[in-house]
gemmi code that builds the backbone of each chain (N, CA, C; Angstrom):
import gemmi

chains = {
    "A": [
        ("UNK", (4.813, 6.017, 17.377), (3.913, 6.901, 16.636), (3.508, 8.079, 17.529)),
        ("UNK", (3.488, 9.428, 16.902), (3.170, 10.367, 18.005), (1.977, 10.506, 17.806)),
        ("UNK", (1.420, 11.758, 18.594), (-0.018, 12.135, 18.561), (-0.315, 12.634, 17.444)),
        ("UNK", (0.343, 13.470, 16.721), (0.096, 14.009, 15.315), (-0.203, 13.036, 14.127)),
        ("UNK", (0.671, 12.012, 14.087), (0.418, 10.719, 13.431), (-0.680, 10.110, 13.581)),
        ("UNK", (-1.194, 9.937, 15.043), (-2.485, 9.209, 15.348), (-3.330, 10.113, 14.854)),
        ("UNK", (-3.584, 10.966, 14.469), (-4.770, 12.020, 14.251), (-4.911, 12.510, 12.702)),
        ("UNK", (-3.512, 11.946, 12.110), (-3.653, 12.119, 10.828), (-4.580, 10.617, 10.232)),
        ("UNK", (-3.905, 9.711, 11.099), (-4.382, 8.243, 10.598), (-5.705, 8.144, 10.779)),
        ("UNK", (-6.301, 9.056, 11.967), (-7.447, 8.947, 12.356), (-8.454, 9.976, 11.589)),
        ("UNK", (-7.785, 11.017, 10.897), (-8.323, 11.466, 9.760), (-8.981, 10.966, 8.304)),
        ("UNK", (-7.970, 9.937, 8.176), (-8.001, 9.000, 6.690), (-9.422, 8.235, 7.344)),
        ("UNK", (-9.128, 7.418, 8.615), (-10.277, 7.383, 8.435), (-12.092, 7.387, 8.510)),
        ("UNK", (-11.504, 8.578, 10.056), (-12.883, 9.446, 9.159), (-13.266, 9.674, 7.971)),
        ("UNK", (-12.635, 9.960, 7.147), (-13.030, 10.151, 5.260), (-13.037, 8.923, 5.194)),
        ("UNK", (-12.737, 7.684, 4.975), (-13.175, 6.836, 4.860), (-14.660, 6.029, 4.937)),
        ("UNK", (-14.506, 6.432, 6.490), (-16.113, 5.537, 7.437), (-17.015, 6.643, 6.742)),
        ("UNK", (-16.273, 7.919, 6.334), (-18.067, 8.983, 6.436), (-18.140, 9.250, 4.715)),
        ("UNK", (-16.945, 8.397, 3.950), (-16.775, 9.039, 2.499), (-17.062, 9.837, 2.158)),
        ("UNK", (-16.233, 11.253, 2.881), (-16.083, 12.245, 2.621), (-14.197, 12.389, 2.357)),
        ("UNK", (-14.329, 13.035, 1.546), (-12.819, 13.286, 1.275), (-12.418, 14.764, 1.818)),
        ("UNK", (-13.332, 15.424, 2.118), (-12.900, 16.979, 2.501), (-12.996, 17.069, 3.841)),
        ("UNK", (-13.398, 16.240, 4.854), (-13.810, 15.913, 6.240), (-12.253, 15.846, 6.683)),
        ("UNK", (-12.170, 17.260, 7.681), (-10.769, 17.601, 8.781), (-11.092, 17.865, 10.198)),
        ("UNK", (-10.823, 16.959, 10.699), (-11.214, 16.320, 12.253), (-10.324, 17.239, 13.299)),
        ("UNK", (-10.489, 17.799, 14.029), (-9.692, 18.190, 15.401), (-10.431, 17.724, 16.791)),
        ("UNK", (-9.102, 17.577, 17.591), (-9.424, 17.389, 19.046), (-10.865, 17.329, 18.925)),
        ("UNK", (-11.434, 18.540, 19.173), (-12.918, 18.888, 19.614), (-13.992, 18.567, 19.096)),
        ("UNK", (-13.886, 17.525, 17.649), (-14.880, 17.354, 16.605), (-15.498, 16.394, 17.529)),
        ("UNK", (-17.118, 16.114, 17.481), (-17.657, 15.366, 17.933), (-18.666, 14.640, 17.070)),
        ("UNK", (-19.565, 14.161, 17.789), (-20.671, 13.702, 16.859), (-21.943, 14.834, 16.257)),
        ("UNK", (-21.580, 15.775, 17.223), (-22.637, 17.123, 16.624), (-22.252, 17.717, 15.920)),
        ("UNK", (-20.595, 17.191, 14.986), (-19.976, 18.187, 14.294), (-20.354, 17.531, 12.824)),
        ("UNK", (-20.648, 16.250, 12.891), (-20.815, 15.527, 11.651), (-21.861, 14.767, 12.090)),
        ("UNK", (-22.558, 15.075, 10.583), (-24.707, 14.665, 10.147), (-24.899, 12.996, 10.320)),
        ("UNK", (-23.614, 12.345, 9.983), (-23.703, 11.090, 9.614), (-23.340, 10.418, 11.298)),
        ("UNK", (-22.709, 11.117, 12.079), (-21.878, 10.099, 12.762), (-23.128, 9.712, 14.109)),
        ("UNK", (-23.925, 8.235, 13.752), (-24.669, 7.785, 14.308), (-24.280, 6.810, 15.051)),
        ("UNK", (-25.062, 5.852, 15.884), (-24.692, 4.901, 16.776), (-23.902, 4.007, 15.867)),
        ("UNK", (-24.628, 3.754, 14.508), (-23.799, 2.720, 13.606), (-22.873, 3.075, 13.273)),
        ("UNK", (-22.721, 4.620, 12.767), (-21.578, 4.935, 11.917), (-20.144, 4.949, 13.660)),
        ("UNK", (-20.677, 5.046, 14.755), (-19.389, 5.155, 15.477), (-19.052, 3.570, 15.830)),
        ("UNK", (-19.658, 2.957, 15.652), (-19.692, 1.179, 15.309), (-18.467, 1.367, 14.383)),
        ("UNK", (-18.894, 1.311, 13.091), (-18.170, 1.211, 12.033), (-16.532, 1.775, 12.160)),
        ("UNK", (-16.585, 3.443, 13.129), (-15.087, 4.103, 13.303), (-14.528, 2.994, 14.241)),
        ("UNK", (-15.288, 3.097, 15.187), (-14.025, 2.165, 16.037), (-13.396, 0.835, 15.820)),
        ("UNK", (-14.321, 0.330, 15.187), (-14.027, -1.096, 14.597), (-12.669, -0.520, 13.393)),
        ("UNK", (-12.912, 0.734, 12.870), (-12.196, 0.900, 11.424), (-10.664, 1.104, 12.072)),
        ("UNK", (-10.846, 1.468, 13.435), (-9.573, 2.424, 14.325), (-8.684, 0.697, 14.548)),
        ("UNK", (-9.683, -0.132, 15.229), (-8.997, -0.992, 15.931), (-8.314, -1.912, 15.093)),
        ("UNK", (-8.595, -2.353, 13.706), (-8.141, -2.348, 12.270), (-6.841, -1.596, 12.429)),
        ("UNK", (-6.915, -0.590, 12.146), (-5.625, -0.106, 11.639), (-4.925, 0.213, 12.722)),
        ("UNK", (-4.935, 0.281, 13.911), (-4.120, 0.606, 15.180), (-3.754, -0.883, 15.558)),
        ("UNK", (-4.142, -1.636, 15.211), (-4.202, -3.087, 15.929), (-4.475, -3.278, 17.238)),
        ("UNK", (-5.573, -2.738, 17.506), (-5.553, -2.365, 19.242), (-6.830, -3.265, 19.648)),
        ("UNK", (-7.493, -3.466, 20.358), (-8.798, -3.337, 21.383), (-9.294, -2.601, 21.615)),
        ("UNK", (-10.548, -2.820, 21.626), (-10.550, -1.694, 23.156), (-11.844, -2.594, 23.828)),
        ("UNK", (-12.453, -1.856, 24.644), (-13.580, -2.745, 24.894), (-15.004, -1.525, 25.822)),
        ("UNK", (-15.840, -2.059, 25.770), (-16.908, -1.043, 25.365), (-17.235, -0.149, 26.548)),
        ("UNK", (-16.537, -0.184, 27.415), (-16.658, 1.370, 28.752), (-15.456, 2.379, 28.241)),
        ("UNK", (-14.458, 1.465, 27.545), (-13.478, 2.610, 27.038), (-14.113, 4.061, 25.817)),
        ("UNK", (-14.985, 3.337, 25.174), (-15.471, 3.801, 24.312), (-16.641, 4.899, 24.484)),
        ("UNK", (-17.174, 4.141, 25.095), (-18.629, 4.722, 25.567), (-18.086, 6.281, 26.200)),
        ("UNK", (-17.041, 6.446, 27.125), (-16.909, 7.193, 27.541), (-16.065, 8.623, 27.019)),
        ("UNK", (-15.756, 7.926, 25.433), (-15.343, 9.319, 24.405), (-16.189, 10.209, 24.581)),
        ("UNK", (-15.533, 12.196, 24.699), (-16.325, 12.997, 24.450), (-16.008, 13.570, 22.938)),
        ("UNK", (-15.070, 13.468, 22.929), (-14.363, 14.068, 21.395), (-13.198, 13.025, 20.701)),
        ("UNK", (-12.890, 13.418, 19.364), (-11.573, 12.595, 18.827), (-10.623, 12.713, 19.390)),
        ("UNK", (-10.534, 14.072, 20.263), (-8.912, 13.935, 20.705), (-9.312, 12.723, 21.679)),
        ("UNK", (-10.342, 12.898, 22.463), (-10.103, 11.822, 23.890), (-9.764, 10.074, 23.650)),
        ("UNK", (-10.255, 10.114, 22.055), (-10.127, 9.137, 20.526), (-8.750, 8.775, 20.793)),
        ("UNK", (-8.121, 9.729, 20.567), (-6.671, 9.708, 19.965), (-5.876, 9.579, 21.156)),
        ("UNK", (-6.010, 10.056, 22.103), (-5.859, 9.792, 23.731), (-5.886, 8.150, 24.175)),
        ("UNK", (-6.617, 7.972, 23.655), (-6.881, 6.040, 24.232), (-5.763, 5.409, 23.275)),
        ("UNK", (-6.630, 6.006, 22.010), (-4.853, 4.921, 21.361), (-3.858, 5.068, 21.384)),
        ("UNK", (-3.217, 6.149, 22.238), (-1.961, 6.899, 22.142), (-1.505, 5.992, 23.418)),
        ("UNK", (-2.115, 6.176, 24.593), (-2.132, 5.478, 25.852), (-1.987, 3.563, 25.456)),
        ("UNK", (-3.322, 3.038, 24.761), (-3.038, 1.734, 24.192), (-1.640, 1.576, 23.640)),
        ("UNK", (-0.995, 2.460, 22.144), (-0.236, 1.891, 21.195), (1.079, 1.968, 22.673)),
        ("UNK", (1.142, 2.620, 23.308), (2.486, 2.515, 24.619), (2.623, 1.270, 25.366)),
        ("UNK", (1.188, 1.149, 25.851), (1.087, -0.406, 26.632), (1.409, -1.669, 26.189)),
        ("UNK", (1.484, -1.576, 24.812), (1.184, -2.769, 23.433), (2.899, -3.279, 24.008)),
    ],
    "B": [
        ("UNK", (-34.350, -22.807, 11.766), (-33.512, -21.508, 11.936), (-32.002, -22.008, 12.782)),
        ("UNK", (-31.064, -21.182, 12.063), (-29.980, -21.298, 13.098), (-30.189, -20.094, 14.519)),
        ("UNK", (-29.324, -20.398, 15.411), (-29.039, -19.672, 16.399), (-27.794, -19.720, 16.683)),
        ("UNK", (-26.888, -19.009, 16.078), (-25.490, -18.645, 16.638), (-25.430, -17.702, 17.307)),
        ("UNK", (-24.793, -18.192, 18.625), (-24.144, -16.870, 19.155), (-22.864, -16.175, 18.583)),
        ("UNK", (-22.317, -15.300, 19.420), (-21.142, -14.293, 18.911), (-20.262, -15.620, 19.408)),
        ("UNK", (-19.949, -16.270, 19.854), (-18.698, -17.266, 20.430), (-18.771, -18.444, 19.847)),
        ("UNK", (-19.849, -18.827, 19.299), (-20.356, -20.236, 18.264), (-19.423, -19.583, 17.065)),
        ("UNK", (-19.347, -18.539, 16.414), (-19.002, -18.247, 14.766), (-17.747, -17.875, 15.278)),
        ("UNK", (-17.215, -18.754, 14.300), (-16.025, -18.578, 13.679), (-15.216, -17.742, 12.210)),
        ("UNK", (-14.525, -17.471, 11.888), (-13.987, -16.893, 11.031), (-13.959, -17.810, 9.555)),
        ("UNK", (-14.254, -17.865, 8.748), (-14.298, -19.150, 8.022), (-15.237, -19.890, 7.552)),
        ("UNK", (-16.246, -19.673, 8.602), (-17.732, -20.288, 8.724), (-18.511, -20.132, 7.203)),
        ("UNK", (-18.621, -20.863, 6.806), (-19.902, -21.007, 5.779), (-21.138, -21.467, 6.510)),
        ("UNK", (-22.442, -20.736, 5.305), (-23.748, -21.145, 5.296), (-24.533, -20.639, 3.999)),
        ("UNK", (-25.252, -21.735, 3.710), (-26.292, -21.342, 2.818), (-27.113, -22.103, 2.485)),
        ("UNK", (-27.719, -21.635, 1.257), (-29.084, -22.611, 0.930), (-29.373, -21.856, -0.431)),
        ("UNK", (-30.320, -22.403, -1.368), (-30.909, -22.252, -2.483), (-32.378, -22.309, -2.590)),
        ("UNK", (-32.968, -21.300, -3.886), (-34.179, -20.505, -4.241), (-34.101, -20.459, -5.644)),
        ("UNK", (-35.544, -21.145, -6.090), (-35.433, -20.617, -7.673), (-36.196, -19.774, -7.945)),
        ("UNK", (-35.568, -18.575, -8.437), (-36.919, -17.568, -8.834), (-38.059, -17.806, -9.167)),
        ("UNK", (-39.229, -17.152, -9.189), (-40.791, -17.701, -9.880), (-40.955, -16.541, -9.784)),
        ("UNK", (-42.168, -16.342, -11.128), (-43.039, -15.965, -11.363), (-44.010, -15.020, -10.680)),
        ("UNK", (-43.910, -15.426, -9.261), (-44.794, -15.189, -8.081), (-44.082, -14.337, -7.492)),
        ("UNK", (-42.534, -14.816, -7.729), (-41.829, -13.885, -6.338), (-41.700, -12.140, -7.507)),
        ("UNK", (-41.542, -12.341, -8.523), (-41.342, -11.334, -9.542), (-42.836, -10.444, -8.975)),
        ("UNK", (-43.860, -11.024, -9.361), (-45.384, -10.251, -9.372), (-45.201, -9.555, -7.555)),
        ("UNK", (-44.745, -10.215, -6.626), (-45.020, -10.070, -5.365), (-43.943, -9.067, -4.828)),
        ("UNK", (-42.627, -9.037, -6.099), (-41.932, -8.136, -5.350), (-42.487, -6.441, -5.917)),
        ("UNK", (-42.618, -6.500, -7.320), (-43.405, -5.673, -7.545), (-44.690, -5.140, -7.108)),
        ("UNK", (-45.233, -5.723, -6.357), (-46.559, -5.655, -5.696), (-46.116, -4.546, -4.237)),
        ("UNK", (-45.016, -5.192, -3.486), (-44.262, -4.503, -2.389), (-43.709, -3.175, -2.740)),
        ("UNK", (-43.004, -3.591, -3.690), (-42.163, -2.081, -4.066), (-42.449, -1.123, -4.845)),
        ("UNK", (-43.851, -1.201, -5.653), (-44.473, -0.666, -7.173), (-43.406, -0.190, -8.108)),
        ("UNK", (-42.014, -1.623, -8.192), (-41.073, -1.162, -9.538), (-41.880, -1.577, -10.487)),
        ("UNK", (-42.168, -0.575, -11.328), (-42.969, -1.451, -12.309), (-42.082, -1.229, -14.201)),
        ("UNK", (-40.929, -1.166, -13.422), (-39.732, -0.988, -14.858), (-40.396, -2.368, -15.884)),
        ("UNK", (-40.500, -2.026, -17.205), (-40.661, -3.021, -18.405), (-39.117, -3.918, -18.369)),
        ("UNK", (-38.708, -3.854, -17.765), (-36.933, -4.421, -18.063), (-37.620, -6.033, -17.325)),
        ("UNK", (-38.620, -6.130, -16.018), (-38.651, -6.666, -15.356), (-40.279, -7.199, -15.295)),
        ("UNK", (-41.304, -6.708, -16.216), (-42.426, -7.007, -16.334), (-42.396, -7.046, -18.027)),
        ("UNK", (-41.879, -6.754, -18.871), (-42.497, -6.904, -19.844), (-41.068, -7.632, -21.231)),
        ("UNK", (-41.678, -8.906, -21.185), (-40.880, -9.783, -22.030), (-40.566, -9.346, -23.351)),
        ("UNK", (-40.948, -8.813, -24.409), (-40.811, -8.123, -25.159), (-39.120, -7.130, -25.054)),
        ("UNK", (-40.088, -6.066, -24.139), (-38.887, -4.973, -23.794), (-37.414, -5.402, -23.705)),
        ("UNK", (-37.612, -6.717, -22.582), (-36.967, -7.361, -22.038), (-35.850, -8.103, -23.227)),
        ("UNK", (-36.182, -8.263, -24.485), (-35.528, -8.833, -25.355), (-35.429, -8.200, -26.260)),
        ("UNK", (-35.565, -7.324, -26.710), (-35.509, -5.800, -27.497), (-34.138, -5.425, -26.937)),
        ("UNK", (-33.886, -5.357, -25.491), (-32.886, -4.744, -24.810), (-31.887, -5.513, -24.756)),
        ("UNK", (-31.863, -7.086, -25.341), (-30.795, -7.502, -25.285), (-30.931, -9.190, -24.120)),
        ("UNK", (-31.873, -9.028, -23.854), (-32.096, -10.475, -22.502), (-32.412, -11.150, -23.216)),
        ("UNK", (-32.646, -12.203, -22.543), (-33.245, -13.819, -23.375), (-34.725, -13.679, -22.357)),
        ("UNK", (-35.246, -12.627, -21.822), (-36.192, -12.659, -21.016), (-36.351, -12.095, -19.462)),
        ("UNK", (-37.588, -11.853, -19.174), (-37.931, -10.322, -18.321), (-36.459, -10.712, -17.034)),
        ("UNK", (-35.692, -9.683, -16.809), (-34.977, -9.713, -15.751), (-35.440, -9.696, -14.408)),
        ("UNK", (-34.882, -10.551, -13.549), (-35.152, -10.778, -12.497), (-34.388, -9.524, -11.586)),
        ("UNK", (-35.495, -8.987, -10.669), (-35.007, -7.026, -10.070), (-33.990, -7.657, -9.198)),
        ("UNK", (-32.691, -7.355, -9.481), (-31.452, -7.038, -8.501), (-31.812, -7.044, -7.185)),
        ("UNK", (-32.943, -5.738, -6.775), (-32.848, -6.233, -5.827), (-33.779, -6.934, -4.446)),
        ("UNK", (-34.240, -8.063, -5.396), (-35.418, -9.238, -5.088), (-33.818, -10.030, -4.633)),
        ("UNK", (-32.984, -10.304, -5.862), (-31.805, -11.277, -5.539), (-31.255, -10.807, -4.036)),
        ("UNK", (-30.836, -9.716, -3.789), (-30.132, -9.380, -2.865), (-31.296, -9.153, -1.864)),
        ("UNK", (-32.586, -9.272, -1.606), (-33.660, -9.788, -0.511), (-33.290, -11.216, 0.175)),
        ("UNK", (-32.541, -11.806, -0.625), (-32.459, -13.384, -0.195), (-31.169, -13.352, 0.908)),
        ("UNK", (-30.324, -12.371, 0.594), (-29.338, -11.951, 1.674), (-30.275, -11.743, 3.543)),
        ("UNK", (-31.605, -11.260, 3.205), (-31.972, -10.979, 4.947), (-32.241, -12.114, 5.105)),
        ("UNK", (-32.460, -13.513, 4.597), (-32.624, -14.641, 4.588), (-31.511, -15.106, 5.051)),
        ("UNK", (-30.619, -15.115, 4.398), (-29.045, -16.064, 5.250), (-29.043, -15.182, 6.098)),
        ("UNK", (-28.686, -14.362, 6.078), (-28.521, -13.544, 7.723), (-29.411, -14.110, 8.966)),
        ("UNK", (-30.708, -13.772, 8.429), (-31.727, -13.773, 9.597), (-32.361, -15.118, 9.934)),
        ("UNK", (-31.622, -16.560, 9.212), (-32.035, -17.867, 9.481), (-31.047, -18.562, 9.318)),
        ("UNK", (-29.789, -18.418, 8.862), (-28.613, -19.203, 8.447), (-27.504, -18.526, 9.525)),
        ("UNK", (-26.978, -17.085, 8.767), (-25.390, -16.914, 9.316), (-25.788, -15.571, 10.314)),
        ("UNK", (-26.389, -15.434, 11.355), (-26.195, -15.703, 12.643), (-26.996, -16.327, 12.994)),
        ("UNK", (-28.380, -15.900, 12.030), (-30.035, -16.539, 12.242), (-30.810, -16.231, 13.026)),
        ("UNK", (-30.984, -17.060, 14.035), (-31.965, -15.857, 15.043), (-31.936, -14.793, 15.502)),
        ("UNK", (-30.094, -14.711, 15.964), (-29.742, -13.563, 16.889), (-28.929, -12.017, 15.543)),
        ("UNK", (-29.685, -12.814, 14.792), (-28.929, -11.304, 13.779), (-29.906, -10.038, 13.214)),
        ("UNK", (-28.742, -9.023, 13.302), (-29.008, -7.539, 13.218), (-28.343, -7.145, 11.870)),
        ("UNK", (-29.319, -6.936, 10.810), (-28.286, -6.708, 9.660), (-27.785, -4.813, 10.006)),
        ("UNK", (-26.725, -4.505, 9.768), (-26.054, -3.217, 10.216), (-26.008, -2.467, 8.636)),
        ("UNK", (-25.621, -3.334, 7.714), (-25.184, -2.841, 6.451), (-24.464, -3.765, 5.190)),
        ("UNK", (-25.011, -3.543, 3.842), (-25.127, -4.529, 2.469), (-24.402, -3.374, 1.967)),
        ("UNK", (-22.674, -4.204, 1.384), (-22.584, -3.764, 0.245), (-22.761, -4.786, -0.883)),
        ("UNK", (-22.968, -4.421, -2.101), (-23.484, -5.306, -2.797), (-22.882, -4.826, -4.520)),
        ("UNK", (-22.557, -5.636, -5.708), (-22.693, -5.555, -7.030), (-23.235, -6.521, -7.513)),
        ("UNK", (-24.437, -6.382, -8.835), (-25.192, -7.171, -9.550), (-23.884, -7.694, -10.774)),
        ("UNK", (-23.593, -8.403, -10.789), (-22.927, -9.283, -12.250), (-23.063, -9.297, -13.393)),
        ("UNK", (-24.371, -10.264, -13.382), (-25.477, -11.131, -14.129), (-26.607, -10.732, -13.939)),
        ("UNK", (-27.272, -10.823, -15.044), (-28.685, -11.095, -14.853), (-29.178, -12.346, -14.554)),
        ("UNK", (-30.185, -12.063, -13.672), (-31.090, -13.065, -13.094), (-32.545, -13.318, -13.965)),
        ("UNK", (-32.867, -14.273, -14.451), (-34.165, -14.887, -14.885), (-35.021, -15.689, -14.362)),
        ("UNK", (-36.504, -15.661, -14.602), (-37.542, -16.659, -13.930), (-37.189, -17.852, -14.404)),
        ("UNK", (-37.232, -18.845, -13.221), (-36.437, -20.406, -13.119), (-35.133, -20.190, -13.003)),
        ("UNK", (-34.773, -19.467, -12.798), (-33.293, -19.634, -12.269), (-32.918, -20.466, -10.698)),
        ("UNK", (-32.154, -21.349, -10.626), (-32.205, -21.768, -9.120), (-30.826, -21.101, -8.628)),
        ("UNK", (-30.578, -20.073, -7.502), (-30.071, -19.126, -6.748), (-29.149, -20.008, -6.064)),
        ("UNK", (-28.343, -19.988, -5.519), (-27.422, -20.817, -4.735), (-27.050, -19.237, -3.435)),
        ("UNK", (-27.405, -19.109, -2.641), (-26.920, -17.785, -2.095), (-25.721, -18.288, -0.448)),
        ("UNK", (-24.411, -17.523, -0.904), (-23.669, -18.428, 0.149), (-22.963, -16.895, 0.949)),
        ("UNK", (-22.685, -17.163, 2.061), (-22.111, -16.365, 3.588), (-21.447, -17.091, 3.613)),
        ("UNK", (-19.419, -16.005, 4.090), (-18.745, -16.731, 4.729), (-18.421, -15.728, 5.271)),
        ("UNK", (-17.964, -16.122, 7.072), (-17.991, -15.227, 7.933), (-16.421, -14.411, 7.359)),
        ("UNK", (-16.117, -13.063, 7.508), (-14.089, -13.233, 7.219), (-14.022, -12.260, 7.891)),
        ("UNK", (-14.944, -12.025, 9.056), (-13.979, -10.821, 10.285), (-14.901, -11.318, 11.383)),
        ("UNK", (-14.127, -11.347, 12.497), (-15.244, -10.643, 13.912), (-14.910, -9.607, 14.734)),
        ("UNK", (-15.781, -8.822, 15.036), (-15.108, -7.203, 16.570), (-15.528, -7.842, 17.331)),
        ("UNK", (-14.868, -7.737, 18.468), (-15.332, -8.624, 19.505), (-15.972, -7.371, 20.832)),
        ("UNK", (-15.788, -6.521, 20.084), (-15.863, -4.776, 21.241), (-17.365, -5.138, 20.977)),
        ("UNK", (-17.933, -5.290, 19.764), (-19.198, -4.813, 19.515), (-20.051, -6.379, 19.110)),
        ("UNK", (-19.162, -7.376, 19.417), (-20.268, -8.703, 18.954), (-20.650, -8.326, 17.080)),
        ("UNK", (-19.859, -7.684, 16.707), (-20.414, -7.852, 15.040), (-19.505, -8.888, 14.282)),
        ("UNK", (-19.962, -9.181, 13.451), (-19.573, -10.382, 12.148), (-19.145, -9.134, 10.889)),
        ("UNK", (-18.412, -9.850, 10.336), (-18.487, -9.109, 8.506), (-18.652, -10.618, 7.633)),
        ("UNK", (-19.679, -10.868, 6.625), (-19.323, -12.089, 5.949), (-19.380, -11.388, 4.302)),
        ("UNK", (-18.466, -12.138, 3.579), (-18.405, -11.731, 2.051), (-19.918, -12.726, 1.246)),
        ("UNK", (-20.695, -12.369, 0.315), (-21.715, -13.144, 0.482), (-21.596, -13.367, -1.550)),
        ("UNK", (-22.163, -14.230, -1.649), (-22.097, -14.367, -3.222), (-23.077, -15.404, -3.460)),
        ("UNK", (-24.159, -14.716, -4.779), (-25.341, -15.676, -5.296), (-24.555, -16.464, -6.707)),
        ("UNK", (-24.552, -17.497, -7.050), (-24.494, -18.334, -8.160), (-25.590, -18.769, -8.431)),
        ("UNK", (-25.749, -18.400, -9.861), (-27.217, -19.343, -10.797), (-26.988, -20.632, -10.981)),
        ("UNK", (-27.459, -21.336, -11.426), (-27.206, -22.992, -11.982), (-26.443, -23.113, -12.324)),
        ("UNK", (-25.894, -22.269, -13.281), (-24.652, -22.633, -14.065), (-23.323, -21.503, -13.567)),
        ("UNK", (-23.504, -21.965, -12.478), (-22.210, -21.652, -11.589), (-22.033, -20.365, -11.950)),
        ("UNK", (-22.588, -19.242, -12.476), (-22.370, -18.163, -12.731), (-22.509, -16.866, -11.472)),
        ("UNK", (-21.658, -15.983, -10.834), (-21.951, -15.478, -9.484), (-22.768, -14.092, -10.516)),
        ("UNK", (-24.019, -14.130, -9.739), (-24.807, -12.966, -10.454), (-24.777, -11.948, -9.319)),
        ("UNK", (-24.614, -11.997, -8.089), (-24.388, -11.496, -7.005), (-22.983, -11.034, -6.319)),
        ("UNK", (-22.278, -10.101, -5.278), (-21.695, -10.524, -4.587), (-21.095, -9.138, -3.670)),
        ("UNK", (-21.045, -9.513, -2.963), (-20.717, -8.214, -1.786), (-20.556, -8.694, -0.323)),
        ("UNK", (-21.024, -7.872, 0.331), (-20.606, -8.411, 2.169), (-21.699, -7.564, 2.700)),
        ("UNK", (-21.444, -7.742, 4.030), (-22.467, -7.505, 4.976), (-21.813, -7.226, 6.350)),
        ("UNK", (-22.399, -6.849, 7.107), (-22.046, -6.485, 8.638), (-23.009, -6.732, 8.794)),
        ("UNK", (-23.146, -7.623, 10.334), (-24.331, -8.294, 11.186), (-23.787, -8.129, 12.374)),
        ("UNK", (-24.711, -7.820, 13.447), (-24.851, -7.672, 14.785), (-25.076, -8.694, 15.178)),
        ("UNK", (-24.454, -9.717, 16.209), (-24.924, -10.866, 16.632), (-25.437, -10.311, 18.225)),
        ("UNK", (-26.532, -10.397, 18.371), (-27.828, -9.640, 19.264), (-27.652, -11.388, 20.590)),
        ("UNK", (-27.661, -10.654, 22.032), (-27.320, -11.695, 22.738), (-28.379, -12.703, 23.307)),
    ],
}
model = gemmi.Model(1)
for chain_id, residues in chains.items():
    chain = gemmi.Chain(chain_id)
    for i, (resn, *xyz) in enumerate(residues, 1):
        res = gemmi.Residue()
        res.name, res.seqid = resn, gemmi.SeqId(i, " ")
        for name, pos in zip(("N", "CA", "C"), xyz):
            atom = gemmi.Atom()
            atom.name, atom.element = name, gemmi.Element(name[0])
            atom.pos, atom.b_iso = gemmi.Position(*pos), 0.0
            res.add_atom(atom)
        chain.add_residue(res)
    model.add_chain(chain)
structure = gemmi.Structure()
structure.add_model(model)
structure.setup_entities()
């Protein structure tokens, strides 16, 4: 899967977790870019990511996201190691 | 009270227990929330509209959910995160509630549970049913 793939998948589901259907994520989107994305709601993404990536992760990996790309970066790095 | 930890629950796990509506809990939930809809205070209305009698508020039934959570399915150590929920049935005074949790996910990143949860009346009817996300708190 390339990076473009991971970021589309990771698009669906952002619209998903934030049920928004018009919500278009890049690299740089963060949590100041969207009203909803709270401690719970980034609960809810990563759990929604590790679901559909079939991955792990575990909670210093996480903590230390600044943006989706750095998002899409871990699972890109994970889905290789797998 | 139960006390499960995140490593005690399993996937699969059932819990529950039963409640029959009253009278009291109707006046008391209205008292908390000032619904004061005729659908749910006034017997009349209540059968005009089609009931056999005042409906029991949706969501008094789905109150009994912070109950399994917060004494059954994690119990002590639980954090409710989020209820989704659909009403069925109507609920009536004397009804006895059957309200059941079964665990069917765990994250192990974040110590949370997901359980699918469903109320049955006496007559085996599910008037309830949805899921939940719980934080199992260490």
């Amino acid at each position: 899967m390339d990076r473009q793939e991971i970021m589309e998948r990771i698009n669906v589901i952002f619209r998903d977790v934030f049920d928004d259907d018009t919500l278009v994520i890049v690299d740089s989107t963060n949590a100041e870019d969207i009203e909803d994305w709270d401690s719970l709601e980034h609960i809810n993404l990563i759990m929604a990511m590790e679901k559909d990536f079939d991955l792990k992760f575990n909670l210093k990996e996480v903590g230390e996201l600044a943006n989706v790309g750095e998002m899409a970066d871990l699972i890109e790095r994970k889905l290789k190691e797998k | 009270m139960n006390s499960y930890s995140y490593d005690e629950i399993e996937v699969g796990q059932k819990e529950g227990f039963s409640v029959t509506v009253t009278e009291e809990a109707l006046t008391g939930f209205k008292a908390i929330t000032g619904d004061v809809n005729p659908l749910h205070n006034d017997e009349d209305f209540a059968v005009k509209k089609g009931y056999k009698g005042k409906v029991g508020y949706g969501m008094l039934t789905a109150s009994y959910l912070s109950t399994l959570a917060g004494v059954y399915l994690p119990g002590e150590k639980s954090l409710i995160q989020g209820v989704e929920l659909k009403f069925s049935q109507p609920v009536y005074v004397g009804d006895t509630l059957d309200i059941q949790g079964e665990v069917t996910e765990k994250n192990d990143t974040f110590k949370v549970i997901k359980i699918k949860v469903a109320v049955k009346n006496q007559d085996n009817k599910k008037v309830l049913k949805g899921s939940m996300q719980i934080g199992v708190m260490e």
